[in-house]
Backbone as a ProteinNet text record, in pm:
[ID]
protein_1_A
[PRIMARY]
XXXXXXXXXXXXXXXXXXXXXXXXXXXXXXXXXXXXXXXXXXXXXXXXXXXXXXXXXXXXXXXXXXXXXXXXXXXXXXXXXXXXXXXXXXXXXXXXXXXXXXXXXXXXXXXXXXXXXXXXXXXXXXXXXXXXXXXXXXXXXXXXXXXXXXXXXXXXXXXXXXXXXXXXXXXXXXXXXXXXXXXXXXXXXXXXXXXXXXXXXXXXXXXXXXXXXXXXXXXXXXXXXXXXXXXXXXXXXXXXX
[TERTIARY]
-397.5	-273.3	-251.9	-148.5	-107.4	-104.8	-152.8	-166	-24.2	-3.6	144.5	164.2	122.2	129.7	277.4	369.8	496.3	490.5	449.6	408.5	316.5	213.3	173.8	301.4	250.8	370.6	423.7	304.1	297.9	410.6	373.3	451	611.8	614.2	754.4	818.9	825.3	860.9	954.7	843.7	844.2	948.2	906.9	1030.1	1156.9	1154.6	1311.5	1354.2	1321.7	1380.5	1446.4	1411.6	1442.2	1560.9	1636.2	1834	1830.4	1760.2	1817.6	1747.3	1667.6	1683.3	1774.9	1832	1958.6	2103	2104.3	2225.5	2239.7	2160.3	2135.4	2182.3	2247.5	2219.3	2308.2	2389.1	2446.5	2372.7	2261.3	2142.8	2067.8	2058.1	1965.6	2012.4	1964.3	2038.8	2030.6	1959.7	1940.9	2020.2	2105.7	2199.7	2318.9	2399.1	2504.7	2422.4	2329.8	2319.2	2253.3	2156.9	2159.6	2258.1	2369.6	2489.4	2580.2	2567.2	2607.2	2528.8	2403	2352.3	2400.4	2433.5	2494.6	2546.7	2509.3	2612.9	2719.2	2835.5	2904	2831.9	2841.6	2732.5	2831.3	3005.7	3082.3	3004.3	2960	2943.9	2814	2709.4	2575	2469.9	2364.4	2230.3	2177.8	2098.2	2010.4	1918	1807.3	1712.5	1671.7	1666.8	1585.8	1515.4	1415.6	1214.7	1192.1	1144.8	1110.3	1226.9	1288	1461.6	1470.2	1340.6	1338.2	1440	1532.5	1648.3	1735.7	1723.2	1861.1	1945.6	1979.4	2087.3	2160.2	2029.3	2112.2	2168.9	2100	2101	2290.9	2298.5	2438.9	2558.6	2508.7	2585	2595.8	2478.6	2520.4	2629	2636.6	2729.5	2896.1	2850.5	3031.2	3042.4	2981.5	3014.2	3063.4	3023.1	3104.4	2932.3	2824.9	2712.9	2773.4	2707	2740	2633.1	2517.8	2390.7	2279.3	2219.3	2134.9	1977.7	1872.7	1746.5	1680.9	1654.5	1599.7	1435.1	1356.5	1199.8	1112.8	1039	981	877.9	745.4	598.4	627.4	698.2	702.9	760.5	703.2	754.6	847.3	837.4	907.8	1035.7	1017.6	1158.6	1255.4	1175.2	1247.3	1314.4	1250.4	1336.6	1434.2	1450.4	1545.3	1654.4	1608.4	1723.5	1804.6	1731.6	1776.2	1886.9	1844.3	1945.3	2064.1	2031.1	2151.8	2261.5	2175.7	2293.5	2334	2433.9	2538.2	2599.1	2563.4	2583.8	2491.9	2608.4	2478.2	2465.6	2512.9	2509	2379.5	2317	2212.2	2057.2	1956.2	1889.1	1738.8	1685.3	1576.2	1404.6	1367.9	1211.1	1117.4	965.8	851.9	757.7	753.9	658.5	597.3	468.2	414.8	422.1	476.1	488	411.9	270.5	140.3	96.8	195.8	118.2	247.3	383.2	487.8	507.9	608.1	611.7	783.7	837	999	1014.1	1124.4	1162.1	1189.1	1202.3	1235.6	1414.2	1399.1	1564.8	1667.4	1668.2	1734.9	1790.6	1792.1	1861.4	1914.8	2042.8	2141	2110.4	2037.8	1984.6	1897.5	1788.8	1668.5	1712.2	1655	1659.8	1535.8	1499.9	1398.4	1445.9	1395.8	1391.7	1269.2	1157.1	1107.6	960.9	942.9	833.1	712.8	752.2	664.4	496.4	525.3	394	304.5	374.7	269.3	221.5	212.8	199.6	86.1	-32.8	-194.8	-168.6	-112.1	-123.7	47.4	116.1	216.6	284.7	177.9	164.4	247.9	150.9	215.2	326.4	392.9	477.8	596.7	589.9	690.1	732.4	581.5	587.3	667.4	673.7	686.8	878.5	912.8	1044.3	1126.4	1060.6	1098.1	1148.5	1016.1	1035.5	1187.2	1170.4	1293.1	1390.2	1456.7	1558.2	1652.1	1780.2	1856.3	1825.6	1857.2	1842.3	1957.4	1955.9	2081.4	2070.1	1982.2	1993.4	1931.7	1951.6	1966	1894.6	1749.2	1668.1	1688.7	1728.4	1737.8	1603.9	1534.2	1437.7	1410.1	1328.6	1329.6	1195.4	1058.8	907.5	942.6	842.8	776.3	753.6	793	738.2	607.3	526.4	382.9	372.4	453.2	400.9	398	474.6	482.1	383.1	287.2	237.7	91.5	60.4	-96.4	-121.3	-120.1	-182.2	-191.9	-356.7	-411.5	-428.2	-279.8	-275.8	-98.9	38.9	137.9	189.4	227.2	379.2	307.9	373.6	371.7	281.8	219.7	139.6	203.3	131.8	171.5	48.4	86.9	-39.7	-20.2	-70.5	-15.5	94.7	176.9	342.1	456.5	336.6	478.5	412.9	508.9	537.2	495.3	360	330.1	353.8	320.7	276.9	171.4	53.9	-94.9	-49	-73.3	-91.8	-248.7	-289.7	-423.1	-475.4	-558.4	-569	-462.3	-368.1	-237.3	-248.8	-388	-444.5	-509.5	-527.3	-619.3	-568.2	-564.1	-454.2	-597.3	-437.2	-578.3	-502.7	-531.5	-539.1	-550.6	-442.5	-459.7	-439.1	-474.7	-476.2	-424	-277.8	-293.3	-212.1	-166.5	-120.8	42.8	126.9	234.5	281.4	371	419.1	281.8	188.6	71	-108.5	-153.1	-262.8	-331.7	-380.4	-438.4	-359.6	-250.6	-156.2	-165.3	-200.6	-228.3	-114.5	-121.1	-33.6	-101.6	-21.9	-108.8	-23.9	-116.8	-60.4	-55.7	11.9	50.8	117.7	41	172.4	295.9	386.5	524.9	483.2	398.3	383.3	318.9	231.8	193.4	304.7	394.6	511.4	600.2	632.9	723.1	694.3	552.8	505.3	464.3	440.6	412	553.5	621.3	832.1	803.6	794.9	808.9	734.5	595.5	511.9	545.4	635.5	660.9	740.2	883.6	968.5	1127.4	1123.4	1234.2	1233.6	1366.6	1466.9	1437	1439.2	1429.7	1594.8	1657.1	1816.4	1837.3	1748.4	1785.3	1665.5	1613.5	1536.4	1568.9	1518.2	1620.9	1509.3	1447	1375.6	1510.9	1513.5	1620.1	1624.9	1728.6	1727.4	1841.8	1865.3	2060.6	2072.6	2204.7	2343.5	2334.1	2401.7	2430.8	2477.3	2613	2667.9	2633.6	2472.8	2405.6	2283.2	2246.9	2182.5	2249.9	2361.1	2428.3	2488.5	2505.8	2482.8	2358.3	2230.2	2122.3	2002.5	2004.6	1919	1721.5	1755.9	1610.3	1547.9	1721.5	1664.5	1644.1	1636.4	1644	1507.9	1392.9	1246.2	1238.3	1349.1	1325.2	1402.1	1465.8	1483.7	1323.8	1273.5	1154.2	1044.9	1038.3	926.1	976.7	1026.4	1071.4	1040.9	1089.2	1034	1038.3	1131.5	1142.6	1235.7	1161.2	1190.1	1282.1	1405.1	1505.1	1464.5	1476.3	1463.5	1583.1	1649.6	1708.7	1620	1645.7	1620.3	1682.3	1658.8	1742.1	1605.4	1665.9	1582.4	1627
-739.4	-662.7	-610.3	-616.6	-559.4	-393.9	-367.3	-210.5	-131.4	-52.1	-11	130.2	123.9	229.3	352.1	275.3	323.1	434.2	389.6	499.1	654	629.6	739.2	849.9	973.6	1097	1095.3	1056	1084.3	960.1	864.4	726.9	741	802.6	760.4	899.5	1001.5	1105.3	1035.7	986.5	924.1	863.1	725.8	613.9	669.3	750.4	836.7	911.7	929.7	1000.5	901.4	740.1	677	623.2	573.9	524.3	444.8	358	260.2	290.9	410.7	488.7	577.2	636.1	726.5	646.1	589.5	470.1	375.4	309.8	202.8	60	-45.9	-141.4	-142.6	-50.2	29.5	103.8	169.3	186.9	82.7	-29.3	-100.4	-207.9	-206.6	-271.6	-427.4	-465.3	-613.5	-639	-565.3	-596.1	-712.2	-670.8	-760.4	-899	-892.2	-1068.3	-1139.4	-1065.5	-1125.3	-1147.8	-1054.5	-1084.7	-1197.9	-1208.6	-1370.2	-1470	-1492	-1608.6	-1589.6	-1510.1	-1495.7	-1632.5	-1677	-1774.3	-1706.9	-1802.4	-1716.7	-1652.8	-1586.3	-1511.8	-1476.7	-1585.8	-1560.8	-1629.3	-1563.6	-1620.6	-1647.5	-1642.7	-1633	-1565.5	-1626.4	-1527.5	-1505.3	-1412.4	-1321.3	-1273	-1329.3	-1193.1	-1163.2	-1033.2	-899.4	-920.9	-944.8	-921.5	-829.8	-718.6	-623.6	-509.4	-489.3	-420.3	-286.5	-216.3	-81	-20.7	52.4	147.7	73.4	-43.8	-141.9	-181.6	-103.7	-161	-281.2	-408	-514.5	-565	-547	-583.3	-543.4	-407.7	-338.7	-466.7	-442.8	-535.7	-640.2	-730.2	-876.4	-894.5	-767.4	-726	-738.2	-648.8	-606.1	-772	-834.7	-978.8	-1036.9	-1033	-1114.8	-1212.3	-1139.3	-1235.5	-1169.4	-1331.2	-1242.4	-1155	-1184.5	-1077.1	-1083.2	-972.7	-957.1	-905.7	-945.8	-888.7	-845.2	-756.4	-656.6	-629.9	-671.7	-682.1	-567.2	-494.2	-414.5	-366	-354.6	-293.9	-134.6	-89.7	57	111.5	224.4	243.3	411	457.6	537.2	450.5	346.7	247.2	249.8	161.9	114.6	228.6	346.1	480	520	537.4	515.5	446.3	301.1	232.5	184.1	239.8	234.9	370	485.1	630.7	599.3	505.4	471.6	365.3	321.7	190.7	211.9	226.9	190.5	37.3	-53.6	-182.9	-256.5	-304	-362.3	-498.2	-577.8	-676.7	-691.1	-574.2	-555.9	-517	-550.5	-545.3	-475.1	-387.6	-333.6	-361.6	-423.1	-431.8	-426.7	-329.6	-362.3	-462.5	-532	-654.3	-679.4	-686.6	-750.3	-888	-843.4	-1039.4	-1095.9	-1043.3	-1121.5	-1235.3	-1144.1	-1191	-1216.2	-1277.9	-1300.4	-1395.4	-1398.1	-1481	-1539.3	-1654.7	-1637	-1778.1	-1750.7	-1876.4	-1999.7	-2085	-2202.6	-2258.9	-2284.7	-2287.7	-2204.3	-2094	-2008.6	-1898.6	-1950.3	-1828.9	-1941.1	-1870.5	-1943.8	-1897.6	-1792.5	-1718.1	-1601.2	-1607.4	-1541.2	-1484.6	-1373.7	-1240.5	-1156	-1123.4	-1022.3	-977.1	-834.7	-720.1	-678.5	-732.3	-635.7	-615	-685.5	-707.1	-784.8	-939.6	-1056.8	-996.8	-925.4	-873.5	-768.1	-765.2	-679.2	-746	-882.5	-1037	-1090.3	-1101.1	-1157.5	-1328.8	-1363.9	-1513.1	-1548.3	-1577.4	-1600.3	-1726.5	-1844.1	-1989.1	-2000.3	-1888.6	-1872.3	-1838.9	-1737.9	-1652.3	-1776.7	-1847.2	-1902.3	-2042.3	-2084.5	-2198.3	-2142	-2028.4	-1906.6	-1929.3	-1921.1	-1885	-2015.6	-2140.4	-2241.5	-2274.6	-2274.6	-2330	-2261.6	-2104.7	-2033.5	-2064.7	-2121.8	-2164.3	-2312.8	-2310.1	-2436.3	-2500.5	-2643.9	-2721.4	-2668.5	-2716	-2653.7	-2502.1	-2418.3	-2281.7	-2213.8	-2148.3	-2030.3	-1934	-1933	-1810.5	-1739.7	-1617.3	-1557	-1444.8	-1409.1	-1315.1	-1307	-1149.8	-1070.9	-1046	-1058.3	-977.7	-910.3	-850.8	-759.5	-902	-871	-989.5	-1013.5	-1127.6	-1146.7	-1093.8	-1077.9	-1062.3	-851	-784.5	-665.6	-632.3	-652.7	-689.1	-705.9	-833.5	-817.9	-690.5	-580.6	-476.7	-394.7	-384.8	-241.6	-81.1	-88.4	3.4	35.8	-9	-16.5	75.9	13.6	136.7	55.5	80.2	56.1	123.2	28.5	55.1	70.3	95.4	79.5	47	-64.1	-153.5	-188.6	-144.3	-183.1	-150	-34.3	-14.4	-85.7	-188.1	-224.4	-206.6	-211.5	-188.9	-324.7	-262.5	-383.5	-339.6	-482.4	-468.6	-513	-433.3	-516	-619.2	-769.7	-799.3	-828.7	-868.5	-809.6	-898.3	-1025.3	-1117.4	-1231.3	-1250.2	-1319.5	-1424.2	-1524.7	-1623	-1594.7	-1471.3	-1480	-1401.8	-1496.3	-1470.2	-1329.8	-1284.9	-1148.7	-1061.7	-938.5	-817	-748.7	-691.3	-572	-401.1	-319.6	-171.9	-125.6	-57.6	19	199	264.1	410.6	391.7	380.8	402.8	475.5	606.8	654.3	739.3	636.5	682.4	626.5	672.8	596.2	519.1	382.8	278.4	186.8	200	99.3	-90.8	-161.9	-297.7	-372	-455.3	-574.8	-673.8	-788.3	-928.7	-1024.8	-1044.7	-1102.9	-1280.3	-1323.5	-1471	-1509.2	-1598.3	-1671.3	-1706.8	-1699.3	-1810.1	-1914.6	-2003.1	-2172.2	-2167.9	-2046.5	-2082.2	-2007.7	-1940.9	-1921.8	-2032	-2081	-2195.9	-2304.9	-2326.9	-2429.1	-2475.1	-2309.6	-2274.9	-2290.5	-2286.2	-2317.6	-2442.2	-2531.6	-2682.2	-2751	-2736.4	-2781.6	-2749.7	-2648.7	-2588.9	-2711	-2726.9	-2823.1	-2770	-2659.5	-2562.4	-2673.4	-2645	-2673.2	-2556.2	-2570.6	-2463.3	-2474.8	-2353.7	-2395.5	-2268.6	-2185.3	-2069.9	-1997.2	-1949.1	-1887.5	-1821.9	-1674	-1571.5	-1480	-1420	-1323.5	-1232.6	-1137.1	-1027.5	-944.3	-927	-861.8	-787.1	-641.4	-576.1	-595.1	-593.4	-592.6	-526.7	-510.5	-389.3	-250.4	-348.6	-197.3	-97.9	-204.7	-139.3	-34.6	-105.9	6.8	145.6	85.2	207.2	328	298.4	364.1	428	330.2	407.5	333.5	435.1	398.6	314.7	371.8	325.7	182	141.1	-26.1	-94.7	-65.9	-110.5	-156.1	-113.3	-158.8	-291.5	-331.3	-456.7	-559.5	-515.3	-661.7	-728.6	-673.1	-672.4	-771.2	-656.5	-695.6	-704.8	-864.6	-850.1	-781.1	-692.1	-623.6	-669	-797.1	-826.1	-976.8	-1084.5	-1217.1	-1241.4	-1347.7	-1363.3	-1476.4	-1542.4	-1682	-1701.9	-1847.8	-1888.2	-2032.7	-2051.4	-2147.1	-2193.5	-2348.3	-2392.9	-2475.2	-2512.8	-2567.1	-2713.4
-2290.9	-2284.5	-2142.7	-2082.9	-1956.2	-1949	-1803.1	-1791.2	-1864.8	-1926.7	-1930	-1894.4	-1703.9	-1649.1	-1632.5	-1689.6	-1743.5	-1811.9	-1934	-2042	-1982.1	-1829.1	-1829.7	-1742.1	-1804.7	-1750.3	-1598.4	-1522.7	-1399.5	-1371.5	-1362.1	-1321.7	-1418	-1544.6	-1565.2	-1531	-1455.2	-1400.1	-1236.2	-1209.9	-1080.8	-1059.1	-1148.8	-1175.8	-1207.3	-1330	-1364.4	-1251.8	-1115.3	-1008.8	-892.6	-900.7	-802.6	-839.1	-703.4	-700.2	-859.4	-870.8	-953.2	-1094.2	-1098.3	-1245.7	-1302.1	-1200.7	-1174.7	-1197.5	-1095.8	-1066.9	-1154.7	-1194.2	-1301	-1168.8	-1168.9	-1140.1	-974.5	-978.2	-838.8	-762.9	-826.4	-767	-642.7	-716.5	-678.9	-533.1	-425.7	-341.1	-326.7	-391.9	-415.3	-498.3	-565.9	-689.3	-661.8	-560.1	-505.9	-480.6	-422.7	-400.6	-538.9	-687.7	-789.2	-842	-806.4	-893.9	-882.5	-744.5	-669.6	-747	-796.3	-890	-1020.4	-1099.9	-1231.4	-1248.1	-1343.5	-1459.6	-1522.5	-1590.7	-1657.3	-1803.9	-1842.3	-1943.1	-2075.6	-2075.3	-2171.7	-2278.6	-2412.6	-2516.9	-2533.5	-2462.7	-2397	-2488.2	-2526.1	-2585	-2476.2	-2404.3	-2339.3	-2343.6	-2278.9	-2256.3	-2164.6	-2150.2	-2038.8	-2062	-1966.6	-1942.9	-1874.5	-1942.5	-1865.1	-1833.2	-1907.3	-1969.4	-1916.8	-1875.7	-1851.1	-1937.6	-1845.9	-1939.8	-1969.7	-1963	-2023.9	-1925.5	-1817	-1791	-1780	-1745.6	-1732.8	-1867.2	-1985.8	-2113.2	-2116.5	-2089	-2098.5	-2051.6	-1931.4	-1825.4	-1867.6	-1932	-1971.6	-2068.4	-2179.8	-2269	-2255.5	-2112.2	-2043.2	-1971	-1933.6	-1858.9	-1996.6	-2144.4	-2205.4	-2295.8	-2312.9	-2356.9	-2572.1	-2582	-2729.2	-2826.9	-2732.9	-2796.8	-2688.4	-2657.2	-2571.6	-2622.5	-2615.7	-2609.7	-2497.6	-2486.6	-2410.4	-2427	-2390.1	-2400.9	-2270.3	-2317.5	-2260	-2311.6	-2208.8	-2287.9	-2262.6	-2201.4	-2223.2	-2330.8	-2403.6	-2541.3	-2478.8	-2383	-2320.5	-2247.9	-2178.5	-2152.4	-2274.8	-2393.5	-2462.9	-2539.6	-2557.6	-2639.3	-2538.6	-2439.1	-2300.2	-2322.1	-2334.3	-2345.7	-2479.4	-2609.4	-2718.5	-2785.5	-2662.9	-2706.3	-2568.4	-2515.2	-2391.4	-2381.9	-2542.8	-2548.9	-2732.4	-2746.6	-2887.5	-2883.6	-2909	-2920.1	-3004.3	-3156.7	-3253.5	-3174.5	-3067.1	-3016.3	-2951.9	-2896.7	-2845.6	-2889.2	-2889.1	-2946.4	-2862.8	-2859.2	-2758.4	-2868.3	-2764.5	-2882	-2753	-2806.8	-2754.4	-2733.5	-2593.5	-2580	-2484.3	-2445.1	-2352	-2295.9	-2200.9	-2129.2	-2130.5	-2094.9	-2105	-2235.6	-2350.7	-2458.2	-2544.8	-2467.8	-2526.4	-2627.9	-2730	-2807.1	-2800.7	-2843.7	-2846.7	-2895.8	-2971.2	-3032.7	-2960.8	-2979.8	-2908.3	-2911.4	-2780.2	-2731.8	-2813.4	-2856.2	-2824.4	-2759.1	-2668.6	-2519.9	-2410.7	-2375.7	-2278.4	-2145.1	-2098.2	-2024.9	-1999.3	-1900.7	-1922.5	-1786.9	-1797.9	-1662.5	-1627.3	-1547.1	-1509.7	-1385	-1387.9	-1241.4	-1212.8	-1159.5	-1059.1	-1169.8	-1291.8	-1392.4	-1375.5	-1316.8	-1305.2	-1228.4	-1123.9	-1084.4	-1151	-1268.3	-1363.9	-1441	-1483.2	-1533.6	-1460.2	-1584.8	-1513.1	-1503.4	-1674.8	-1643.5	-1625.3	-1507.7	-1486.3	-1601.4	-1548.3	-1637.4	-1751.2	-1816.3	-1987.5	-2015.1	-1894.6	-1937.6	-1865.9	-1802.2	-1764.9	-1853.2	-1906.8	-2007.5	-2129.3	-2191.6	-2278.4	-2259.2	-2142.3	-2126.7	-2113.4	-2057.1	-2049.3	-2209	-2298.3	-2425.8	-2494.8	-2462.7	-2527.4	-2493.3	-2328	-2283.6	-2338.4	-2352.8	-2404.2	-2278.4	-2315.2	-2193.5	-2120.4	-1974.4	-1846.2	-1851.9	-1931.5	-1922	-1802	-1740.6	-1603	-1639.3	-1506.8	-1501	-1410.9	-1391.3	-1255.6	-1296.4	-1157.2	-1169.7	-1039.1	-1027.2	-870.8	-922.4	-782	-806.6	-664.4	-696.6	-540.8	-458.2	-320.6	-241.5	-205.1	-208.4	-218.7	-93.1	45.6	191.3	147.9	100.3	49.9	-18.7	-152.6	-196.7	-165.1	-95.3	11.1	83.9	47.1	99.3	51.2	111.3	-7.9	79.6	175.2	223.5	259.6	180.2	197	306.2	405.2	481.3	609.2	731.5	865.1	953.5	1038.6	1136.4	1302.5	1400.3	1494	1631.5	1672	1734.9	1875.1	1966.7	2113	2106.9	2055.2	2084.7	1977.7	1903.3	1811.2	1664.9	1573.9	1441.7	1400.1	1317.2	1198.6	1098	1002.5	851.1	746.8	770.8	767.8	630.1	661.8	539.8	509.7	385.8	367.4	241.4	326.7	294.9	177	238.9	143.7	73.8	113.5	13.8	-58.5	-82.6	-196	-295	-404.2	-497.6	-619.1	-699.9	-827	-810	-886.3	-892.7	-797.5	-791.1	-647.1	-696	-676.6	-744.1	-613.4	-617.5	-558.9	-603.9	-519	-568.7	-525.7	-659.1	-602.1	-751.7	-730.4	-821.2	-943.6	-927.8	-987.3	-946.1	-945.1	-908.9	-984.4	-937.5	-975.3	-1046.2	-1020.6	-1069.4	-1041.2	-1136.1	-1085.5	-1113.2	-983.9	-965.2	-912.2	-950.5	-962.2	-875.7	-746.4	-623.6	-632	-592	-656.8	-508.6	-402.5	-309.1	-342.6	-245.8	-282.5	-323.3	-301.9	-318.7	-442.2	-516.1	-614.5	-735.3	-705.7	-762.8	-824.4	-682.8	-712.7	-747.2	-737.1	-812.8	-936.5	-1019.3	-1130.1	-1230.2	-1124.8	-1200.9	-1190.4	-1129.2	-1124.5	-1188	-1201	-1291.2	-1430.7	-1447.4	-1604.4	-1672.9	-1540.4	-1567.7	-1545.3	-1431.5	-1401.9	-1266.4	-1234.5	-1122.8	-1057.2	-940.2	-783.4	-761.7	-859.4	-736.8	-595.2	-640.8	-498	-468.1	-373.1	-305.9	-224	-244	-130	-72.9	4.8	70.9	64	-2.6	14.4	167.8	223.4	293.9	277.4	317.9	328.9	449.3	401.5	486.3	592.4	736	825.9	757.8	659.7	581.1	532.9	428.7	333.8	415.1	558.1	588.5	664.5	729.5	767.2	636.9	531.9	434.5	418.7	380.7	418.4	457.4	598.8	738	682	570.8	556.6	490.2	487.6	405	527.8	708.5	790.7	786.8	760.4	738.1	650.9	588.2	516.1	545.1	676.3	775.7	819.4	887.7	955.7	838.3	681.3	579	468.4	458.8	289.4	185.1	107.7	-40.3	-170.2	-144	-291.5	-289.8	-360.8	-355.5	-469.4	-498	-575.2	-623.7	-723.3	-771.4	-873.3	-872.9	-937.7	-970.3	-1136.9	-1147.4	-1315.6	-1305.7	-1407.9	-1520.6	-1617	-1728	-1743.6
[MASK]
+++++++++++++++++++++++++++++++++++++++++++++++++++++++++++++++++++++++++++++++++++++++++++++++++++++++++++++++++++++++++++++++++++++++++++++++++++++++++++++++++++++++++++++++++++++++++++++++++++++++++++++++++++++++++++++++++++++++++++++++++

């Protein structure tokens, strides 16, 4: 079973204080360019991996899906997003990705935010989603970036005068613990190449690959997404079935 560091007080205090727990998907500044991969989602089954408070589940709703599942191991998420959403179209249930189960080809589209690196055996979970997907069906999903990620000491250095970002040993794939929001929180470091290869070997199409970065706008709004020109934070994938 996967850590479900969510559930402890400390970490979901934390989480409920940041933009895109507050904001919901306007929060989040990577939002505009997932939204650019969207399929049309008129008439659409759905599922959220990893649903937190729902919002996208909501959203797939207002785009026009005709039922959405919403999957999450937090049992504090999912009471979140079950007193935040009135829609019998929608459906919120407790699940570990690790140890997912799902019917076969029923879903027109699969989604995740920001979950996959809490995921020990990736393999399964992607063989898992393949099977659930119709053929031609559309995965979009965002992890922590593996270069973000390799270090068991996060934030910026400064070395002979310039600004690094230790990475910290990046081939070698496992379990990494580190303190964010709570301590000893594990995430499970995976290269790009063994990412994308783990989609292709499944039997997914590679249609997009994005290293997120913002806008000028978005940082002149705010000055501090300027650090993720420099160090990607978070990788985009599109892919097809």
């Amino acid at each position: 079973m996967a850590q479900n560091v969510y559930d402890q007080p400390e970490f979901f205090e934390g989480y409920s204080q940041l933009g895109r727990s507050v904001h919901g998907l306007a929060g989040a500044a990577e939002w505009p360019a997932i939204r650019a991969l969207l399929p049309d989602l008129s008439g659409k089954s759905v599922v959220d991996l990893g649903c937190g408070y729902g919002w996208f589940s909501r959203h797939a709703r207002e785009a026009g899906a005709a039922q959405v599942l919403g999957l999450d191991l937090s049992e504090k998420m999912i009471a979140r997003a079950r007193a935040d959403t009135s829609d019998a179209a929608i459906e919120h249930k407790i699940a570990d990705l690790d140890q997912l189960e799902l019917p076969e080809e029923s879903f027109d589209f699969a989604y995740s935010s920001l979950a996959f690196h809490y995921v020990e055996d990736f393999g399964r979970l992607v063989a898992t989603i393949h099977k659930a997907l119709v053929p031609g069906a559309h995965f979009v999903f965002t992890i922590e970036h593996p270069i973000y990620m390799a270090s068991h000491d996060p934030g910026w250095r400064i070395e002979n005068g310039e600004r690094t970002w230790p990475v910290d040993h990046y081939s070698e794939e496992g379990p990494r613990t580190t303190d964010w929001l709570a301590k000893g929180v594990i995430k499970h470091h995976r290269t790009i190449g063994t990412t994308l290869n783990t989609l292709i070997a499944t039997g997914f199409a590679i249609r997009h690959v994005e290293e997120w970065r913002p806008t000028q706008e978005q940082i002149a709004e705010i000055p501090a997404l300027a650090e993720e020109v420099d160090r990607p934070m978070i990788l985009i994938m599109k892919v097809e079935k």
